[in-house]
C-alpha positions as CSV (number, residue, x, y, z in Angstrom):
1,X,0.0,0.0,0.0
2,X,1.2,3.6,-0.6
3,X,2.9,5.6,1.9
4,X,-0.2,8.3,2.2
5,X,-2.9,5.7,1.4
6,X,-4.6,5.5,5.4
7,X,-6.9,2.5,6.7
8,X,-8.9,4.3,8.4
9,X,-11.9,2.2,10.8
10,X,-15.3,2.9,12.2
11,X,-17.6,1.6,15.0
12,X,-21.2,2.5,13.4
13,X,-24.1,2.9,15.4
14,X,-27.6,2.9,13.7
15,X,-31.8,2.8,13.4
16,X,-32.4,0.2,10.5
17,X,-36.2,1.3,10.4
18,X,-36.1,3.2,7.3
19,X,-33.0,1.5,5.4
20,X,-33.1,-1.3,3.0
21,X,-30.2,-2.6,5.2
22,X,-26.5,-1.6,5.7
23,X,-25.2,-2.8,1.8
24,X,-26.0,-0.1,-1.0
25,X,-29.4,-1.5,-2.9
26,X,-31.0,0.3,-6.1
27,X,-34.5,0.5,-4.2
28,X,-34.2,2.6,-1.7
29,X,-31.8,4.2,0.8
30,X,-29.0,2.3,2.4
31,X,-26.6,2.6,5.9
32,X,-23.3,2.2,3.6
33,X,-25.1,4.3,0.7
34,X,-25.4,7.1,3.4
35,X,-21.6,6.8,4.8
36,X,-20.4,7.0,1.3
37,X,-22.1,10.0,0.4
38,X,-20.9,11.9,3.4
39,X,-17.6,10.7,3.2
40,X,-17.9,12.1,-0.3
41,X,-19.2,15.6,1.1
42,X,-16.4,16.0,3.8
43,X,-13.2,14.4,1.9
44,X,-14.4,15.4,-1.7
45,X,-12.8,11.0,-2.4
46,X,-15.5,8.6,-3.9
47,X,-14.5,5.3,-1.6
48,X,-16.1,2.2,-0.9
49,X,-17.0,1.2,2.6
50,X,-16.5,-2.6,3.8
51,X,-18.9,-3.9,6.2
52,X,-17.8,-6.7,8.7
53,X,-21.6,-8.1,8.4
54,X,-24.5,-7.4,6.2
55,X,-27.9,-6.4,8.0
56,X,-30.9,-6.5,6.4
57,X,-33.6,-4.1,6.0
58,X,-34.8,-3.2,9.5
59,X,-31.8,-4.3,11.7
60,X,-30.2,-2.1,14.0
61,X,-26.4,-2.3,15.2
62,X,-24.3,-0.6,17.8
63,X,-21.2,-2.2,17.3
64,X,-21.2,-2.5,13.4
65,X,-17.6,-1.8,11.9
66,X,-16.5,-0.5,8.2
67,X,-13.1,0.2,7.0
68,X,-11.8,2.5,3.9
69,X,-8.8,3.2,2.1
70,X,-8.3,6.9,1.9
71,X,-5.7,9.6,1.1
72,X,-7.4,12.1,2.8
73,X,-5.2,14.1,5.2
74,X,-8.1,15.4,7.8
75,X,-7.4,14.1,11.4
76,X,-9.3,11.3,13.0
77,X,-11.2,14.2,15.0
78,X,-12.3,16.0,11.9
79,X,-13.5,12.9,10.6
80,X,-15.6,11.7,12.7
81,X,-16.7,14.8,14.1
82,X,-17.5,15.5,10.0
83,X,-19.1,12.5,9.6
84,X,-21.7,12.8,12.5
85,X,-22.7,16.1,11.4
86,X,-23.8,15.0,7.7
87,X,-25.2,11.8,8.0
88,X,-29.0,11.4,8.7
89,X,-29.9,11.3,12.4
90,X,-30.0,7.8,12.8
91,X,-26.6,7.0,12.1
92,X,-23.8,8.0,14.5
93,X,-19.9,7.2,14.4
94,X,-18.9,5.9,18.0
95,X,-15.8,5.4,17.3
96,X,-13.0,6.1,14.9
97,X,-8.8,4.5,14.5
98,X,-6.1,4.0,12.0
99,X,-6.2,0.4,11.3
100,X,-3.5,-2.2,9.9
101,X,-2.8,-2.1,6.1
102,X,-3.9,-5.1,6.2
103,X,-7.0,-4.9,8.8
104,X,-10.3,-5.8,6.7
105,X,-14.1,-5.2,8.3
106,X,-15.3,-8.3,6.8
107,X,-12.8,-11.0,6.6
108,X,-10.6,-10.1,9.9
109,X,-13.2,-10.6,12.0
110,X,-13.5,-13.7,14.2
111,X,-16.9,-13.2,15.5
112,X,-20.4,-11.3,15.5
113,X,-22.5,-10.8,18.2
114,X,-26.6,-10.4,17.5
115,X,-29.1,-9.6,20.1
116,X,-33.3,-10.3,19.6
117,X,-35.3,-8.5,21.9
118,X,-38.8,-9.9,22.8
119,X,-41.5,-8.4,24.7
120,X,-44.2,-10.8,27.1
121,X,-46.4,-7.6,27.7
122,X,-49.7,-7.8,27.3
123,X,-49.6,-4.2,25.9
124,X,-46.9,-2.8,23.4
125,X,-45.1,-0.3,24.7
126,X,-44.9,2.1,22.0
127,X,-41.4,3.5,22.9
128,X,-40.3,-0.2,21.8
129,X,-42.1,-1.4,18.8
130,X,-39.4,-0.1,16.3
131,X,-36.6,-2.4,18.4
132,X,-38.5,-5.1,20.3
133,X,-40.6,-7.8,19.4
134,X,-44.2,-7.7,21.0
135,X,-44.8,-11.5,21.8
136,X,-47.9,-10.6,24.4
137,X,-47.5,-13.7,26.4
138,X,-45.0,-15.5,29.1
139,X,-42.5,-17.5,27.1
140,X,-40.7,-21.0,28.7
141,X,-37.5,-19.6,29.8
142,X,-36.2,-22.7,31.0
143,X,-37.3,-24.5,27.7
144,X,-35.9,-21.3,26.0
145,X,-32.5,-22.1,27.7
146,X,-32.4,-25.8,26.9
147,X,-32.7,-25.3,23.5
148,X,-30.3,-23.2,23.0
149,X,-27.5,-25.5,24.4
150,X,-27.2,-27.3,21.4
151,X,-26.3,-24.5,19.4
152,X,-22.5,-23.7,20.5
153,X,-20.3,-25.7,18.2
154,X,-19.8,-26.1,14.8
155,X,-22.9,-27.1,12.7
156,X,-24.6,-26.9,9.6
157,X,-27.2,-24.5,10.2
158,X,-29.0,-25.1,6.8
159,X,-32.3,-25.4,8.6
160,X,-32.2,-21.7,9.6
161,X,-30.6,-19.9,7.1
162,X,-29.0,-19.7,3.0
163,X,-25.6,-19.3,2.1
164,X,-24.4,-15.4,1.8
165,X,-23.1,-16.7,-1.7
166,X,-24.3,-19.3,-4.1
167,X,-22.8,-22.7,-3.3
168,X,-21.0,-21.5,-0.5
169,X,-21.2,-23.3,2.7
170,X,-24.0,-23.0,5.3
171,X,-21.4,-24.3,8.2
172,X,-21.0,-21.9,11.5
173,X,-19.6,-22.1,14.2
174,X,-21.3,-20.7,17.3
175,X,-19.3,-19.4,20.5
176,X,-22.1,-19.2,22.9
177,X,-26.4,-18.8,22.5
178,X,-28.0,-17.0,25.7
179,X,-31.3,-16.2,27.1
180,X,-31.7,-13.8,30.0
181,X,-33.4,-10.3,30.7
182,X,-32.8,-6.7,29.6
183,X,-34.4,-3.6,30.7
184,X,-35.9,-0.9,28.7
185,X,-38.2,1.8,30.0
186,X,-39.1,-0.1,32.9
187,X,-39.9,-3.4,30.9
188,X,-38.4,-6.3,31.3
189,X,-37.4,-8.3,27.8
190,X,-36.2,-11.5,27.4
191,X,-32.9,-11.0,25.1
192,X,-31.7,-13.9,23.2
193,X,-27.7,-13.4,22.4
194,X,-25.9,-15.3,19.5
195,X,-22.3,-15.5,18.8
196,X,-20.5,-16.8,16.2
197,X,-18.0,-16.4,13.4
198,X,-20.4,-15.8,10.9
199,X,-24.3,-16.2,10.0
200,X,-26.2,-17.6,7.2
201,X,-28.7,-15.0,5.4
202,X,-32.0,-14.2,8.0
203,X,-30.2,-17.4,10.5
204,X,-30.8,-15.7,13.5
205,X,-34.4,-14.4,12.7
206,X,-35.6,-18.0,11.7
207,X,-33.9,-19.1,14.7
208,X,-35.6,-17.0,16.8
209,X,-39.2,-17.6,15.1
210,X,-38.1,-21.4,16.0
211,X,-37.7,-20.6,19.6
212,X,-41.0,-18.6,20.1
213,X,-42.1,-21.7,19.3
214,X,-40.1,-23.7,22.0
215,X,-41.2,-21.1,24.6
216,X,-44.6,-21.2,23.6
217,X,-44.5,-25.0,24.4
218,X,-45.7,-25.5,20.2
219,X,-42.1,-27.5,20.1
220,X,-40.1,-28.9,22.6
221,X,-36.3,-28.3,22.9
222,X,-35.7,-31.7,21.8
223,X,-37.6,-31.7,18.7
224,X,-35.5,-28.0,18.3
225,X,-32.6,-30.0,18.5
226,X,-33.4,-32.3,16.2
227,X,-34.2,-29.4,13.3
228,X,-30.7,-28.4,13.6
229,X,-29.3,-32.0,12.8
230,X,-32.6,-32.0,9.9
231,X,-30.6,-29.2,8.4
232,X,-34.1,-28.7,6.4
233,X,-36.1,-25.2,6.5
234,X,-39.3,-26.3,6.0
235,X,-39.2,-27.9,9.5
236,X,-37.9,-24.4,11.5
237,X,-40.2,-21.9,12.5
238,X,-41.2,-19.1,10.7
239,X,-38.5,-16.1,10.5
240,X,-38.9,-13.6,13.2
241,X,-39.6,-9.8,12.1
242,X,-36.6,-8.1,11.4
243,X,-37.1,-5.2,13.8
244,X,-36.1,-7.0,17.2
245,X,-32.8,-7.9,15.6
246,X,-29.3,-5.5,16.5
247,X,-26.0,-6.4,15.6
248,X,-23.7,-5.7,19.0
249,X,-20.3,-6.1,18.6
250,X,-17.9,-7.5,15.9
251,X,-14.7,-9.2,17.5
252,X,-10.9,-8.9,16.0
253,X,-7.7,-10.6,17.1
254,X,-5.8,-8.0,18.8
255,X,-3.2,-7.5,16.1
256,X,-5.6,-6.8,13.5
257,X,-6.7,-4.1,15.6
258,X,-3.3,-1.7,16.2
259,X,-1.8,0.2,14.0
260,X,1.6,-0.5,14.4
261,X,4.0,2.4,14.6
């Protein structure tokens, strides 16, 4: 790479509501469409963004991460503070770092981390319904919990998901699958957690629609387990709305993150 070519690397916060997801789509407005076109406005350079993980239309993230070669000059400062004040309100930049030559959004990362957000109310809280799933009865925690101990490991998730890419592989491996609580305005949600090196197109949201149905006692955490090993689609549940759904945090080996000096 040339001497005055940077890396330069972002931590992306966003609403999905009224995206057609992060990668830039002819039908309508996009989160990486929006970055480029500010990046364009404060740098006067036409780049390409990388994403470490697609989202689809409606998904939020906190912890998403792009990367882009640049020859700009402006400070990191500058940057981001440029950044914030041109793209739409629902995007912010949280953080901001010179990154390896060699560091990649997409291909150095060694793990994504989702979050679903359900809600046992009775009543929709309005406050939530663009991030939160309004299930309107008790779920089976400890059913909820059970099933979900078959996922770590390395499986073919076929039954939840498509490959990103046409013959590719539908192989994952999962660090850890959680259920607990989270608190938002004085709700309680149930919050189910995935991690894993990668996900198959709309895998966690037809996992999730498959786990309503464990906690709603419609399936039992064996006959969940035994879906998995099906590796079929038309036996999972159906695939959970897209709005509960917020990518977290993207993990990178140490070394990939430091700019070495």
């Amino acid at each position: 790479m040339a001497e005055n070519v940077r890396n330069v690397a972002l931590r992306l916060a966003y609403d999905g509501t009224d995206f057609v997801g992060s990668q830039v789509q002819a039908n309508g407005p996009s989160i990486q469409g929006a970055l480029e076109a500010a990046w364009l406005r404060l740098t006067q350079e036409q780049q390409r963004f990388t994403f470490a993980g697609r989202t689809d239309a409606g998904v939020h993230a906190q912890g998403q991460v792009a990367n882009v070669r640049t020859q700009t000059s402006h400070p990191l400062a500058t940057l981001q503070r440029g950044l914030n004040a041109l793209l739409p309100k629902p995007i912010a930049i949280l953080d901001i770092w010179e990154a390896p030559s060699e560091f990649h959004a997409r291909h150095s990362a060694i793990w994504r981390k989702y979050r679903y957000l359900l809600d046992e109310e009775p009543i929709e809280l309005p406050m939530l319904r663009q991030y939160v799933l309004h299930i309107g009865q008790p779920l089976a925690k400890e059913a909820l919990k059970e099933a979900l101990k078959v996922l770590p490991g390395t499986h073919d998730f076929a039954a939840f998901g498509s490959a990103t890419q046409p013959g590719g592989s539908t192989i994952r491996q999962c660090r850890s699958a959680t259920c607990s609580s989270v608190e938002l305005f004085g709700r309680s949600l149930v919050a189910i957690e995935l991690v894993a090196n990668g996900f198959l197109r709309q895998m966690i949201r037809a996992l999730v629609g498959t786990l309503i149905l464990v906690g709603r006692r419609q399936l039992t955490p064996a006959a969940f387990a035994q879906i998995l090993q099906a590796r079929d689609r038309r036996r999972a549940g159906p695939t959970a709305a897209a709005h509960g759904l917020t990518l977290m945090a993207v993990g990178y080996p140490p070394a990939a993150m430091l700019l070495e000096n």
